[in-house]
N, CA, C and O atoms as a MOPAC input file, in Angstrom:
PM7 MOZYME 1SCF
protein

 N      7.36100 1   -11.38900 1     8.87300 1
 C      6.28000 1   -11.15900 1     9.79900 1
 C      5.68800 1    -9.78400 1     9.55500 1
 O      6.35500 1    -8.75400 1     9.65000 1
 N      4.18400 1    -9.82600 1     9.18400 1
 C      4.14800 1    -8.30600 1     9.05100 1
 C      3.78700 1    -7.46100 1    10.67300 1
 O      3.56500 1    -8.02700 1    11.74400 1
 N      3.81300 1    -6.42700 1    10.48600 1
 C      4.17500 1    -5.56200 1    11.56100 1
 C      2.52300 1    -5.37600 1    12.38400 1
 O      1.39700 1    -5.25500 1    11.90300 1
 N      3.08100 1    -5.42800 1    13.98500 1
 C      1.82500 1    -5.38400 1    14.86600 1
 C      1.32900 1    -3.87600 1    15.35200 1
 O      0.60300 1    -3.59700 1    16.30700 1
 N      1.91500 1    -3.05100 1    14.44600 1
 C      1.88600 1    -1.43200 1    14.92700 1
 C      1.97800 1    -1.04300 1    13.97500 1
 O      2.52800 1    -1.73800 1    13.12000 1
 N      1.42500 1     0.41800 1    13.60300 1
 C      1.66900 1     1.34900 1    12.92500 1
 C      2.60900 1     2.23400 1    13.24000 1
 O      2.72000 1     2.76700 1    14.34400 1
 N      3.44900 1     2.45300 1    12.10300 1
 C      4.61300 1     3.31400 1    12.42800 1
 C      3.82500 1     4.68000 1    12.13600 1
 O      2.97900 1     4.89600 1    11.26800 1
 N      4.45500 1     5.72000 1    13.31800 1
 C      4.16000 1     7.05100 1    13.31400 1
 C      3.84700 1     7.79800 1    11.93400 1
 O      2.73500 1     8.19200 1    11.58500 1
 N      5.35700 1     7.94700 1    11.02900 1
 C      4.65500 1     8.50900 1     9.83500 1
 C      3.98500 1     7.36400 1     8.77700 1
 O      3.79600 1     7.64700 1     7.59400 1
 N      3.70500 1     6.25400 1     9.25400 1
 C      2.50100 1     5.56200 1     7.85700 1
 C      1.35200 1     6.35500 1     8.98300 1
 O      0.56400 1     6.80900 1     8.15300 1
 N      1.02400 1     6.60800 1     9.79100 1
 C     -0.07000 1     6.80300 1    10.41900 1
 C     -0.91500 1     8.70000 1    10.22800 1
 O     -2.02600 1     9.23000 1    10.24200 1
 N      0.70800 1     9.10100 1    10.04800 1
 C      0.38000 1    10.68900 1     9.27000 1
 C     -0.06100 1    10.72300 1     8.35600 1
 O     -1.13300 1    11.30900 1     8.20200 1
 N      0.81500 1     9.88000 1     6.98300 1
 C      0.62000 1     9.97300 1     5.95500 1
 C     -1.06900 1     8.96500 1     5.40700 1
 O     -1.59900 1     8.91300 1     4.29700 1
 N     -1.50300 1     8.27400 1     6.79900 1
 C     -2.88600 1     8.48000 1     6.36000 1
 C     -3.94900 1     9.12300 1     6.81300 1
 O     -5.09400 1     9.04700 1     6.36800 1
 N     -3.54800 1     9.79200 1     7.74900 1
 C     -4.70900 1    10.94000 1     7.87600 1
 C     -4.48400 1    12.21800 1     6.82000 1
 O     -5.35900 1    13.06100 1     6.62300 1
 N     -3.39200 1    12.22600 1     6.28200 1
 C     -3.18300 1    13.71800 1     5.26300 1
 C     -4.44100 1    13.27900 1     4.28300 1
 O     -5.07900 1    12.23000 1     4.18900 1
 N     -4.51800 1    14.63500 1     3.54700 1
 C     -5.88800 1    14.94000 1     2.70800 1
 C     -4.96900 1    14.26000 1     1.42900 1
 O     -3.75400 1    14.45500 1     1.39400 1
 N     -5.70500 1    13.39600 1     0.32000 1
 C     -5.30100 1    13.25900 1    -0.89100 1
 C     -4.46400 1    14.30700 1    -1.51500 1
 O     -3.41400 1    13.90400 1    -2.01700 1
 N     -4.74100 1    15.68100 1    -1.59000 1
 C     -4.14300 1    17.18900 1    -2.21500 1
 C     -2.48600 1    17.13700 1    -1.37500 1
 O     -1.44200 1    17.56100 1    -1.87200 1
 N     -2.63100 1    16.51900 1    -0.04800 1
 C     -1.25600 1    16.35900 1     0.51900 1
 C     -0.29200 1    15.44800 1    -0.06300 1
 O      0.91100 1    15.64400 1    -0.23300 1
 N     -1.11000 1    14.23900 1    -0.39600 1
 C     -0.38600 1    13.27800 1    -1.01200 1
 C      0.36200 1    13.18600 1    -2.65500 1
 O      1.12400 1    12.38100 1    -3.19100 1
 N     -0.13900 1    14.14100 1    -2.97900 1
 C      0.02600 1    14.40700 1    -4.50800 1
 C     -0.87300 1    13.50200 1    -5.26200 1
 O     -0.55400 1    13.22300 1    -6.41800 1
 N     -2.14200 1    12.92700 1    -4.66500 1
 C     -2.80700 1    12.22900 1    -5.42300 1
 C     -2.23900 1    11.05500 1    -5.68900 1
 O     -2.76200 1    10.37700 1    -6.57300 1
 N     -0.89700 1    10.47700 1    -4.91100 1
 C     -0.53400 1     9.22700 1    -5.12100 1
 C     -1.30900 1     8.24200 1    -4.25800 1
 O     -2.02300 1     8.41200 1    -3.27000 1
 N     -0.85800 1     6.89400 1    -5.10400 1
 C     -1.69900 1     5.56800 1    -4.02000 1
 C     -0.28700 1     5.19000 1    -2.91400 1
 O      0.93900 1     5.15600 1    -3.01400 1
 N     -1.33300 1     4.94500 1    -1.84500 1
 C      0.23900 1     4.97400 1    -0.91600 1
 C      0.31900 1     3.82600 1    -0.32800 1
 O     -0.81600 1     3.63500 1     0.10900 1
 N      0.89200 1     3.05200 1    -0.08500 1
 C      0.87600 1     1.89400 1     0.73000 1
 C      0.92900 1     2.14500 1     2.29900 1
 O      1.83000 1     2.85900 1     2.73800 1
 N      0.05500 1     1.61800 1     3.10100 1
 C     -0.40500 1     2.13300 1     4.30800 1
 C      0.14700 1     0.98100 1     5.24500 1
 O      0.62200 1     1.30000 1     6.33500 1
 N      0.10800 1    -0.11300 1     4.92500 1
 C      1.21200 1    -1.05400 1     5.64700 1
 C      0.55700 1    -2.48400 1     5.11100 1
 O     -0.51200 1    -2.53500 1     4.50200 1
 N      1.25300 1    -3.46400 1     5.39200 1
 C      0.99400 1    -4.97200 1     5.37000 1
 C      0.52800 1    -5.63900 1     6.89100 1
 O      0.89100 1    -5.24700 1     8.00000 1
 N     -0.45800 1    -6.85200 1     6.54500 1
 C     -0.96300 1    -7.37000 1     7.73400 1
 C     -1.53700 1    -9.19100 1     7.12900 1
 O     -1.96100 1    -9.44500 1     6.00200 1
 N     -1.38900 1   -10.03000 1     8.09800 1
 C     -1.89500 1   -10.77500 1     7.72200 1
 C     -0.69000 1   -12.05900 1     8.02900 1
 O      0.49800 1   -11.75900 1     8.15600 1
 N     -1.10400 1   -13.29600 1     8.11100 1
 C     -0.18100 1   -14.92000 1     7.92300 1
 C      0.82700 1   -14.43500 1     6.45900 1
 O      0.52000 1   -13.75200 1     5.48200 1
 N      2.23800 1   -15.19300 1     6.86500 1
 C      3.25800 1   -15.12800 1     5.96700 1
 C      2.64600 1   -15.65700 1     4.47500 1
 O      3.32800 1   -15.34500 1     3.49900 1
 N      1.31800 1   -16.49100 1     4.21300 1
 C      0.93000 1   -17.45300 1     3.36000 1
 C     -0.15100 1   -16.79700 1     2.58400 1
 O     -0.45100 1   -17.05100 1     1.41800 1
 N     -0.87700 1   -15.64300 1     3.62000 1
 C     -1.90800 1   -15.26100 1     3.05800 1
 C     -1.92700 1   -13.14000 1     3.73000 1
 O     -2.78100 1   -12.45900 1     4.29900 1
 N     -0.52000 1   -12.86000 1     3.23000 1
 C     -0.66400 1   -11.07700 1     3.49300 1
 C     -1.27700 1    -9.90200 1     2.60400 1
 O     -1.01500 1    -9.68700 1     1.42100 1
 N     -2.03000 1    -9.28700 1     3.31100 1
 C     -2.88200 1    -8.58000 1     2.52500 1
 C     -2.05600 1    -7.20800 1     2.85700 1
 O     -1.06800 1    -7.13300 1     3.58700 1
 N     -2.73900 1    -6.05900 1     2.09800 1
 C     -1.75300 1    -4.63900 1     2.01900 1
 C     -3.22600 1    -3.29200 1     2.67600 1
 O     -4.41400 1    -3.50900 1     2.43600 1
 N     -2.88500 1    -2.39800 1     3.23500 1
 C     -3.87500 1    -1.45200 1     2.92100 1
 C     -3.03500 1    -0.30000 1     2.28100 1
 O     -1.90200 1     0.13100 1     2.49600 1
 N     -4.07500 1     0.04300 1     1.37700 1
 C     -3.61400 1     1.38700 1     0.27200 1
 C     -4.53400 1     2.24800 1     0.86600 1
 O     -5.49200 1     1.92200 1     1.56800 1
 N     -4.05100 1     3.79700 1     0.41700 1
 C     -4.86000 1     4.75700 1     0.48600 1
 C     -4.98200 1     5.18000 1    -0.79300 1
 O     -3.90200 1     5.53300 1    -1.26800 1
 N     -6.28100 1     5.30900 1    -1.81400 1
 C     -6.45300 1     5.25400 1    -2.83400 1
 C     -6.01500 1     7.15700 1    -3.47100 1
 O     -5.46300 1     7.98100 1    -2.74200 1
 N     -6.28200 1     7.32800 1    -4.37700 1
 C     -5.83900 1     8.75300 1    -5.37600 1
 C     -7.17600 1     9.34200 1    -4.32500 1
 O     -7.03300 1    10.26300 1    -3.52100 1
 N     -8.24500 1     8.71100 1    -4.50900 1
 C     -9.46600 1     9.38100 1    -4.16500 1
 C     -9.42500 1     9.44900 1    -2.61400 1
 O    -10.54800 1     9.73400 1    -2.19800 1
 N     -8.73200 1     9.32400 1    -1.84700 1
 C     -8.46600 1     9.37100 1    -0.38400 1
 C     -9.26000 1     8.52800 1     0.46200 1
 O     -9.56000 1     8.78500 1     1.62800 1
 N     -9.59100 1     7.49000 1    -0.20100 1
 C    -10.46900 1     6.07100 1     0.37700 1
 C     -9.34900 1     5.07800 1     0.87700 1
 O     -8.13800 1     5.25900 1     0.75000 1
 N     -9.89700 1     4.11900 1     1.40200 1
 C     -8.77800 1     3.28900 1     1.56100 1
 C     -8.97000 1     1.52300 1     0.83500 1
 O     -9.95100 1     1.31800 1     0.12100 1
 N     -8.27900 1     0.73200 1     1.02000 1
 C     -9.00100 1    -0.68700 1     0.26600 1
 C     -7.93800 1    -1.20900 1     0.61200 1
 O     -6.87400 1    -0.59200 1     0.58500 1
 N     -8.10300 1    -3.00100 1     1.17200 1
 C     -7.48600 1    -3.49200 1     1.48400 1
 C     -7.17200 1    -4.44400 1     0.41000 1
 O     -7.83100 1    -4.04000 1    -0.54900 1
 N     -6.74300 1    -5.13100 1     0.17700 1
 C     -5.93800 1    -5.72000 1    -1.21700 1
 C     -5.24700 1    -7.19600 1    -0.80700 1
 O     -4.63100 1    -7.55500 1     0.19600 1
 N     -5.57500 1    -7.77900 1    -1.85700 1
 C     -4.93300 1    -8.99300 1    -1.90600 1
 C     -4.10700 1    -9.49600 1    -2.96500 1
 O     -4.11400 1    -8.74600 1    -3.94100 1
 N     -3.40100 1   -10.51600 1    -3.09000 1
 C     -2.92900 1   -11.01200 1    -3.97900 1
 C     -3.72200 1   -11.22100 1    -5.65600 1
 O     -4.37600 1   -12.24700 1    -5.84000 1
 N     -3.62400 1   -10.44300 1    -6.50700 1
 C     -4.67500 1   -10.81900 1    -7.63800 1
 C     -5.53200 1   -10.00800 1    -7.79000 1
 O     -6.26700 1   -10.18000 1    -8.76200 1
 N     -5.81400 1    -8.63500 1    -6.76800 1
 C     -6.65900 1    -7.41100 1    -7.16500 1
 C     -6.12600 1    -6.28200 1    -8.11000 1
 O     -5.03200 1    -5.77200 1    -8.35000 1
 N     -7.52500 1    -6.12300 1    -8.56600 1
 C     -6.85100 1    -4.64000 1    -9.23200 1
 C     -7.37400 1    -3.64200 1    -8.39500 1
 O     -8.46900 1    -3.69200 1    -7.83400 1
 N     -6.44400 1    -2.61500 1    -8.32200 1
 C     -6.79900 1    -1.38100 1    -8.04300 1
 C     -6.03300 1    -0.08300 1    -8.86700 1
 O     -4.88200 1    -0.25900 1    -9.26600 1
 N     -6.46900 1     0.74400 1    -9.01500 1
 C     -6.33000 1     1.86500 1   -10.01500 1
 C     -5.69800 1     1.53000 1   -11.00100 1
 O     -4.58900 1     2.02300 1   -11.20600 1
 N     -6.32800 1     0.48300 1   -11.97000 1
 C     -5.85500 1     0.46800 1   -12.86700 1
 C     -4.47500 1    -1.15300 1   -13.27900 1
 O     -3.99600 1    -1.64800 1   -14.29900 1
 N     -4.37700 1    -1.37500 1   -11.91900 1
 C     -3.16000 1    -1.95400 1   -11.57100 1
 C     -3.73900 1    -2.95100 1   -11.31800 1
 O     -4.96500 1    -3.02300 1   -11.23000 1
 N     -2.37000 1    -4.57200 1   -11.04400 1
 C     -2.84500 1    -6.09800 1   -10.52000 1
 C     -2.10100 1    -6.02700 1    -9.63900 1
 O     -1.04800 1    -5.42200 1    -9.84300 1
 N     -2.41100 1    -6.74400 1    -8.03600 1
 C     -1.49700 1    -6.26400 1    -6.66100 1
 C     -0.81900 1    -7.91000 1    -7.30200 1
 O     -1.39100 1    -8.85900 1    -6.76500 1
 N      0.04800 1    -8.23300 1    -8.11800 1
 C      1.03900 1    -9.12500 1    -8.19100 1
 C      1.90100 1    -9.80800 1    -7.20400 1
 O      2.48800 1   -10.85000 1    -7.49700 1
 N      2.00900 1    -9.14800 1    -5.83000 1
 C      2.96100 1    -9.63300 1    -4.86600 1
 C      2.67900 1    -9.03500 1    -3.36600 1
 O      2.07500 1    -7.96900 1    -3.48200 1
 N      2.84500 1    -9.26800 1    -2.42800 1
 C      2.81000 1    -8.52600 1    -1.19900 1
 C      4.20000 1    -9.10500 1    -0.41600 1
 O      4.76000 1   -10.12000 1    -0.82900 1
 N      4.50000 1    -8.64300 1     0.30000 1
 C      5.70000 1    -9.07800 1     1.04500 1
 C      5.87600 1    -7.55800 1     2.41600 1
 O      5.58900 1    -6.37700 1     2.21900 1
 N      6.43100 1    -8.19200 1     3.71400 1
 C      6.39400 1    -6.75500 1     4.05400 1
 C      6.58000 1    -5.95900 1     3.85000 1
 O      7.73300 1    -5.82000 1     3.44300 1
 N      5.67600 1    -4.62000 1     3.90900 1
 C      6.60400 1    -3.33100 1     4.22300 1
 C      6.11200 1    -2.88200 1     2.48300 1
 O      5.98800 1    -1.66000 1     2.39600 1
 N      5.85100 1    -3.55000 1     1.27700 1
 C      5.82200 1    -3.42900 1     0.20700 1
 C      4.67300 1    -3.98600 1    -0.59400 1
 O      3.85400 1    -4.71900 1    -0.03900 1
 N      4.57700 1    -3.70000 1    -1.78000 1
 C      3.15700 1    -4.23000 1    -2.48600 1
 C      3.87500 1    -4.19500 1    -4.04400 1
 O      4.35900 1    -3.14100 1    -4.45600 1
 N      3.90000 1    -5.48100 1    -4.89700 1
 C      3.94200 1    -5.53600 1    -6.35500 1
 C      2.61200 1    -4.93200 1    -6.88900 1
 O      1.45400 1    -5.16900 1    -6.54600 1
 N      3.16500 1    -3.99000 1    -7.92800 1
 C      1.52700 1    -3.49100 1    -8.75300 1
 C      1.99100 1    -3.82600 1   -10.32200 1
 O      3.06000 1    -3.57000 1   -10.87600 1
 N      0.93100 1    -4.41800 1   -10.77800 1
 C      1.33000 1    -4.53600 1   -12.71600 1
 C      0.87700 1    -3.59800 1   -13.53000 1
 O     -0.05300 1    -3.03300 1   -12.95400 1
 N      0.97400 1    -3.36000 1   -14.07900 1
 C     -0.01600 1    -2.89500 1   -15.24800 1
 C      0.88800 1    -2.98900 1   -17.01500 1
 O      2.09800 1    -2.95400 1   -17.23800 1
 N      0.01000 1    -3.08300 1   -17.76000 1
 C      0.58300 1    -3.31100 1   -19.40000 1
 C      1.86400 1    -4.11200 1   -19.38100 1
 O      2.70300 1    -3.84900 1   -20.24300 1
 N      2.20300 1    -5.42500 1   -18.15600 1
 C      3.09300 1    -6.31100 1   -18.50700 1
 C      4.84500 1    -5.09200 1   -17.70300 1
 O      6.00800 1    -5.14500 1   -18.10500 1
 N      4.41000 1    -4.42100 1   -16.84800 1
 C      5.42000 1    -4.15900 1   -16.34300 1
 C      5.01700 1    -3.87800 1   -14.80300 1
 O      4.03800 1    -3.23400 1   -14.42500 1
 N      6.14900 1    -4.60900 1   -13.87500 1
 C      5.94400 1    -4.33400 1   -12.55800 1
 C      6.40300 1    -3.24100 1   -11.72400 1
 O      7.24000 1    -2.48000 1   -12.21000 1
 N      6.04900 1    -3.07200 1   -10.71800 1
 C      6.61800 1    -2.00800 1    -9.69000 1
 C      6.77500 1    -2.39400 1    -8.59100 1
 O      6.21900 1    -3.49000 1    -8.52000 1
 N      7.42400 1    -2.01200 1    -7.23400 1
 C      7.45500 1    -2.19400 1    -6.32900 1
 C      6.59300 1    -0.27900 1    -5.50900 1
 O      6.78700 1     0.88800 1    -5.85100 1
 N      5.77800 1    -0.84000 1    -4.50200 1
 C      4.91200 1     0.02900 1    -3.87900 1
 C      5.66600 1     0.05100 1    -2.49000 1
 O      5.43200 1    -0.96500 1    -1.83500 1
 N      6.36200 1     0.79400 1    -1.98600 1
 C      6.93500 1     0.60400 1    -0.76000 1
 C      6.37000 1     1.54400 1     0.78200 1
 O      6.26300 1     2.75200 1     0.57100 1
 N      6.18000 1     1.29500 1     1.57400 1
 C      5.83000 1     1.99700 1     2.58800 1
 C      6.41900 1     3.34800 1     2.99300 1
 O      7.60900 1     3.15800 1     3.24200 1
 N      6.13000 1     4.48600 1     3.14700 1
 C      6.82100 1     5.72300 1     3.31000 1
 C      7.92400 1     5.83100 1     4.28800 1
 O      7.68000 1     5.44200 1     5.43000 1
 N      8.96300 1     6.24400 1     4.05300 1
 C     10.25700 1     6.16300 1     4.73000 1
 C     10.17700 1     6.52100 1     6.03000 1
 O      9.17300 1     7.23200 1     6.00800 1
 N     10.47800 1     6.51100 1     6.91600 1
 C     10.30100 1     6.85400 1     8.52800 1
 C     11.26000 1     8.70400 1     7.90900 1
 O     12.16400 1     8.94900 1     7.11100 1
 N     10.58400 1     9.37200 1     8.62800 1
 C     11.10000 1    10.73400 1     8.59100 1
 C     10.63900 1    11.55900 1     7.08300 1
 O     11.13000 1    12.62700 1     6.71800 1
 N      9.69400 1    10.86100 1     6.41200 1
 C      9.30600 1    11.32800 1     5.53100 1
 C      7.86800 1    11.99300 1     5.04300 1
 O      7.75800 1    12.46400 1     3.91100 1

């Protein structure tokens, strides 16, 4: 089930300035039906974009969503994108 609230620090870590973030893409949380969950990122450029299964963004293919997390591809290798740790 994805989550009906924003947790405190995903909610810091998107108002911080990009220069705070180290210029990383951050995963801002998951939302959406178990069948059809979409992700919001906060981009390098401090924009935001909501994402689906099969987008690219920076460079990357969003390969997977599941809560709390986002698959990204690029050159045939995956990652896991995880939501910022509570206390972090």
């Amino acid at each position: 089930m994805a989550q009906e609230t924003t947790p405190p620090q995903v909610a810091q870590q998107a108002t911080k300035t990009t220069h705070d973030l180290g210029g990383a893409l951050t995963l801002l949380g998951t939302f959406g039906s178990q069948s059809d969950l979409q992700a919001l990122l906060k981009l390098r450029n401090g924009k935001t974009a909501t994402v689906s299964r099969g987008d690219s963004v920076n460079g990357q293919t969003v390969v997977a969503i599941e809560d709390g997390r986002v698959a990204l591809a690029r050159n045939g290798t995956a990652r896991w994108l995880d939501m910022p740790a509570q206390g972090s």
